[in-house]
C-alpha positions in Angstrom: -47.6 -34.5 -338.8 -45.4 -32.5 -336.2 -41.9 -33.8 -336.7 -39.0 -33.3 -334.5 -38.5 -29.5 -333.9 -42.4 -29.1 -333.3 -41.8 -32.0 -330.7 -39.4 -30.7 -329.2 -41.1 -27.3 -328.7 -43.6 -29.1 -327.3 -41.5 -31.2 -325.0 -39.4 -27.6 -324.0 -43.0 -26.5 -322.8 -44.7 -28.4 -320.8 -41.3 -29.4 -319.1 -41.1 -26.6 -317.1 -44.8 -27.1 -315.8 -44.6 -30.7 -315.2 -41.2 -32.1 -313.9 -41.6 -32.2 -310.0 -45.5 -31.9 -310.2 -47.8 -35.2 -308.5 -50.6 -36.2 -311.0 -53.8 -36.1 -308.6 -56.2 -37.5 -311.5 -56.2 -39.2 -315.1 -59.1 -38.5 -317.2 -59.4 -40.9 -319.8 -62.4 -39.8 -322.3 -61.2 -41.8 -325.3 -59.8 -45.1 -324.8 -58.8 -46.1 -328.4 -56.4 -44.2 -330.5 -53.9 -45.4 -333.0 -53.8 -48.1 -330.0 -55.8 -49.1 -327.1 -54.9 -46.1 -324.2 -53.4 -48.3 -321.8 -56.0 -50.4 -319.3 -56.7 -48.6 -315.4 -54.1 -45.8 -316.5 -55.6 -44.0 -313.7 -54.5 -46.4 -311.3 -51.0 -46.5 -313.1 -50.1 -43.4 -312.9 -52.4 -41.4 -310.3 -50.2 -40.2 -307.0 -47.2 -40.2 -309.8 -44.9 -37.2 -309.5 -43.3 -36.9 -312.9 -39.4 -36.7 -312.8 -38.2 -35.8 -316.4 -39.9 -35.3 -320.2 -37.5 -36.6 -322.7 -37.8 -37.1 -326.6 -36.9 -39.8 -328.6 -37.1 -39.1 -332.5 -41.0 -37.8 -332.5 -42.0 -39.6 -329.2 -42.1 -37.7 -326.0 -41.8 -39.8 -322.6 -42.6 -38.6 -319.1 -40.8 -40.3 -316.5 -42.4 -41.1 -313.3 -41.2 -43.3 -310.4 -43.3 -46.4 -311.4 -42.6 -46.4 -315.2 -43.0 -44.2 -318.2 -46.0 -42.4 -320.2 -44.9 -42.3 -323.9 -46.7 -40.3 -326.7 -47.2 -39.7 -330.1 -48.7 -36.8 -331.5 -49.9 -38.5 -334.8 -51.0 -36.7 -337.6 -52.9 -33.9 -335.5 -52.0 -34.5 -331.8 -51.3 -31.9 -329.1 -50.4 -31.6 -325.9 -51.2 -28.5 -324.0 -51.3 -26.9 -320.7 -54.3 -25.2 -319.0 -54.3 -23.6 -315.6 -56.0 -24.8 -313.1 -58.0 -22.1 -311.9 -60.8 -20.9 -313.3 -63.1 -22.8 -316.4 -61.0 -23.1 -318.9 -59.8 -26.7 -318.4 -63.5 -27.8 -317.8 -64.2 -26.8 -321.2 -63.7 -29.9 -324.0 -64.8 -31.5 -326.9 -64.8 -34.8 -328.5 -61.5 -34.4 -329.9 -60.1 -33.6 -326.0 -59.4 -37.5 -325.1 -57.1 -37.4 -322.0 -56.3 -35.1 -319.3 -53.9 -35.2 -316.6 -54.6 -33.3 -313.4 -51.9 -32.0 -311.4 -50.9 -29.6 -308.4 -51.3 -26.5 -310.6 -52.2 -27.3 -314.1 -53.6 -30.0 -316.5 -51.7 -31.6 -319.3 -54.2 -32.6 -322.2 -54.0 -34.7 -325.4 -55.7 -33.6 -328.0 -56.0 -35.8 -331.6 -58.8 -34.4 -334.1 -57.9 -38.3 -336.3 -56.8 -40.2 -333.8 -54.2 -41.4 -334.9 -51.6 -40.6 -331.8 -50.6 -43.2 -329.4 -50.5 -43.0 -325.5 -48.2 -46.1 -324.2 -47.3 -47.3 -320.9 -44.1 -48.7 -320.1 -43.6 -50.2 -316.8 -40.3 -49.7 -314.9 -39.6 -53.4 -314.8 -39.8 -53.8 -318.3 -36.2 -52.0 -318.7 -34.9 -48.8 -319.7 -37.5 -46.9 -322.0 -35.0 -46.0 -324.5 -35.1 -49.8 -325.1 -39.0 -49.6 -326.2 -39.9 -52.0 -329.0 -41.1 -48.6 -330.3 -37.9 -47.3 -331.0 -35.8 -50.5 -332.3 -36.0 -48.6 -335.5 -35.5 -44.6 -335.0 -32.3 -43.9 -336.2 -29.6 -41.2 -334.2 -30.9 -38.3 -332.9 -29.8 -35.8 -335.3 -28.8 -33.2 -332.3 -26.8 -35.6 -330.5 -23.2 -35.6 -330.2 -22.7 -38.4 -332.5 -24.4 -37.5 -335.4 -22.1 -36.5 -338.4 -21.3 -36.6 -341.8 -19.1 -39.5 -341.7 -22.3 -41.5 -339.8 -24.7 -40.9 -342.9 -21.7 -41.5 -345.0 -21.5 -45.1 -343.6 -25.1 -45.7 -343.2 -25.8 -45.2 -347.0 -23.4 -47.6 -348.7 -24.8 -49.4 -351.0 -28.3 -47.8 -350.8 -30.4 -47.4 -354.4 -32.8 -45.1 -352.8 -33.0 -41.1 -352.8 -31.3 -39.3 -350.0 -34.9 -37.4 -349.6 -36.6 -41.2 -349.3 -33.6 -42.1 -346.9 -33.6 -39.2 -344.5 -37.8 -39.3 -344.1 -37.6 -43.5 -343.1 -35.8 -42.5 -340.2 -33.8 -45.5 -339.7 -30.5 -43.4 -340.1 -31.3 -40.0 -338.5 -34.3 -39.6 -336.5 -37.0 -37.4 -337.1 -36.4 -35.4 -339.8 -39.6 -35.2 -341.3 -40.5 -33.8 -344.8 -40.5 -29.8 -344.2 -37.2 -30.3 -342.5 -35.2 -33.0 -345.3 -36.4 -30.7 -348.3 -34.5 -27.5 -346.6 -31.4 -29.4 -345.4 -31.4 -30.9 -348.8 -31.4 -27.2 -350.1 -28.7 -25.7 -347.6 -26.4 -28.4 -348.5 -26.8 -28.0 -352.0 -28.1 -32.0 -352.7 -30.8 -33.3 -355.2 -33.6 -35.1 -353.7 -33.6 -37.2 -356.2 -30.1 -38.3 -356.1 -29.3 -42.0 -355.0 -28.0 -41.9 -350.9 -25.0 -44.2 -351.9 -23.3 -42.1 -354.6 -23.0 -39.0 -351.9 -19.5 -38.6 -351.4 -18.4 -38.2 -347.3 -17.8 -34.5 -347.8 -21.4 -34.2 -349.3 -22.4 -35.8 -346.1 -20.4 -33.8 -343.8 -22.4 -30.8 -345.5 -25.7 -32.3 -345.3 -25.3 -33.4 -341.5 -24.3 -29.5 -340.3 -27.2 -28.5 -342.6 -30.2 -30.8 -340.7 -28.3 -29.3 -337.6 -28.6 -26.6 -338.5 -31.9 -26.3 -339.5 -33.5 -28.5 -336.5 -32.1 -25.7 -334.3 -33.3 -23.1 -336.2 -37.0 -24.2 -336.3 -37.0 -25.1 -332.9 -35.6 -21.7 -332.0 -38.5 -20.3 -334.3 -41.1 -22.8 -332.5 -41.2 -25.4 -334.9 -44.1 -25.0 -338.6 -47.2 -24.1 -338.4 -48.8 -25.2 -341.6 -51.9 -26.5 -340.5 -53.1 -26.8 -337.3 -49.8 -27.3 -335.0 -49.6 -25.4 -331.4 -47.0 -25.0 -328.8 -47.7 -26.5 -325.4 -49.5 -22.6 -324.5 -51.5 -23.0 -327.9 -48.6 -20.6 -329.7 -48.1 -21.0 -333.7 -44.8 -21.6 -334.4 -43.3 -19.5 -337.6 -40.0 -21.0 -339.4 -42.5 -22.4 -342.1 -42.2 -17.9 -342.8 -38.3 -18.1 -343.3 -38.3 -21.6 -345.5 -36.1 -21.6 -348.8 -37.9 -24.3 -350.9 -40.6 -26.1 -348.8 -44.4 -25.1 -349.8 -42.4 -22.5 -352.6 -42.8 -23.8 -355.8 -42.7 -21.6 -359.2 -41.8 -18.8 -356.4 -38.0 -17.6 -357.1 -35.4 -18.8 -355.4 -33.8 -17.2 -352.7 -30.3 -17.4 -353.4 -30.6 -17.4 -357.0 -33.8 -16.5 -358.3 -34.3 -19.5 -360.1 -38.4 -20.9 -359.7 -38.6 -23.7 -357.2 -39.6 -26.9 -358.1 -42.1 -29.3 -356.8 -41.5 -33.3 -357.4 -43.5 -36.4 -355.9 -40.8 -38.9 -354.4 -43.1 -41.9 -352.5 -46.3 -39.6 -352.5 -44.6 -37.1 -350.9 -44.0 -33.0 -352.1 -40.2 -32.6 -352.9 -39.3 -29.0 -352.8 -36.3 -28.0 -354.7 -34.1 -25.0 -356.7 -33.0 -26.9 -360.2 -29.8 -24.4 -359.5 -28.6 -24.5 -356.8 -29.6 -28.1 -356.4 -28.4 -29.6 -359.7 -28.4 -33.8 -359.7 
């Protein structure tokens, strides 16, 4: 699943082709994802000109003057940019579900499971970073606001793992499973250990770690692992450069130790048993 720095790559590229563009055409070829694609979203959002893409945790929004188009990549979604000259756009398959035809390019979806989501919120219904959708997502992690004393606060009391705590979501947006196990790493913090027995200076460590290494795979265009593209269909590479994630009985960077692999809520938990102690 792309998490936040491959969204945000994503959301970086087709930005500068689509804000100020008028949609001229929506092609829906696949009406049922992880939801139903919204009813007549032709009508909806044809003669649109889209003002801003924005990100919220892994969602992507695209403002236009009637209301707001929200995504979600999924497990295997993409959205990418052809030109509109020439074939190339003409050419799909069955996993191509939605294109959008503007001035001078096309924005497709693109979901081998099917298991994004394309929403449509309606001006009237309120400002989108209301959407029931996000009631949940936690503080964007690059914001101004996030810190150590934030996660500090947010974890009293809690029994579960910092790893389990940071991939719900509910505290810090976003950081996904790649990106917990290195901050984890950098800020020298077991997965395993509970989220409410981190002291606030631990937390003050951990928060400039995910910082830290958000905005270093986004500067590196996000993981390639399996399948994931850039807006131009461009791998990204910080998956190259990782310290413990997809590592195990590989030495350890820092210290040579071999790098351990755990399960924590059937998910891989990369980790260095030295540098890392619980």
């Amino acid at each position: 699943m792309p998490e936040l720095p491959e969204v945000e790559v994503i959301r970086n590229g087709i930005a500068a082709y689509l804000i100020g563009q008028r949609i001229e055409r929506v092609i829906v070829r696949t009406d049922r994802l992880r939801w139903p694609v919204p009813a007549q979203l032709g009508l909806l959002m044809e003669g649109e000109i889209i003002q801003r893409v924005g990100r919220r945790g892994k969602y992507l929004y695209l403002e236009c003057g009637q209301g707001y188009l929200l995504v979600h990549l999924g497990m295997t979604g993409t959205l990418r940019i052809w030109p509109r000259h020439g074939h190339m756009h003409a050419m799909t398959d069955r996993h191509d579900h939605i294109d959008w035809m503007l001035e001078n390019c096309v924005l497709r979806f693109r979901d081998p499971r099917r298991f994004g989501a394309i929403l449509w919120h309606p001006r009237e219904a309120g400002d989108i970073l209301r959407h029931p959708r996000f009631a949940k997502i936690g503080i964007e992690p690059l914001s101004a606001a996030f810190n150590g004393a934030h996660l500090y606060q947010q974890t009293r009391g809690r029994r579960i793992s910092i790893k389990q705590t940071l991939l719900s979501g509910q505290i810090v947006a976003g950081v996904g499973n790649i990106y917990a196990c290195e901050s984890l790493f950098r800020a020298g913090l077991h997965p395993a250990r509970r989220a409410g027995r981190i002291s606030a200076s631990r937390y003050t460590k951990l928060a400039d770690a995910i910082d830290a290494t958000l905005t270093e795979a986004i500067e590196k265009g996000g993981s390639t692992l399996r399948d994931f593209s850039s807006s131009l269909g461009e791998r990204g590479y910080f998956q190259l450069d990782c310290f413990v994630y997809g590592r195990a009985g590989q030495p350890c960077r820092k210290c040579a130790a071999l790098i351990r692999r755990i399960v924590q809520q059937q998910r891989a938990t990369y980790y260095c048993p030295q540098c890392q102690r619980f």
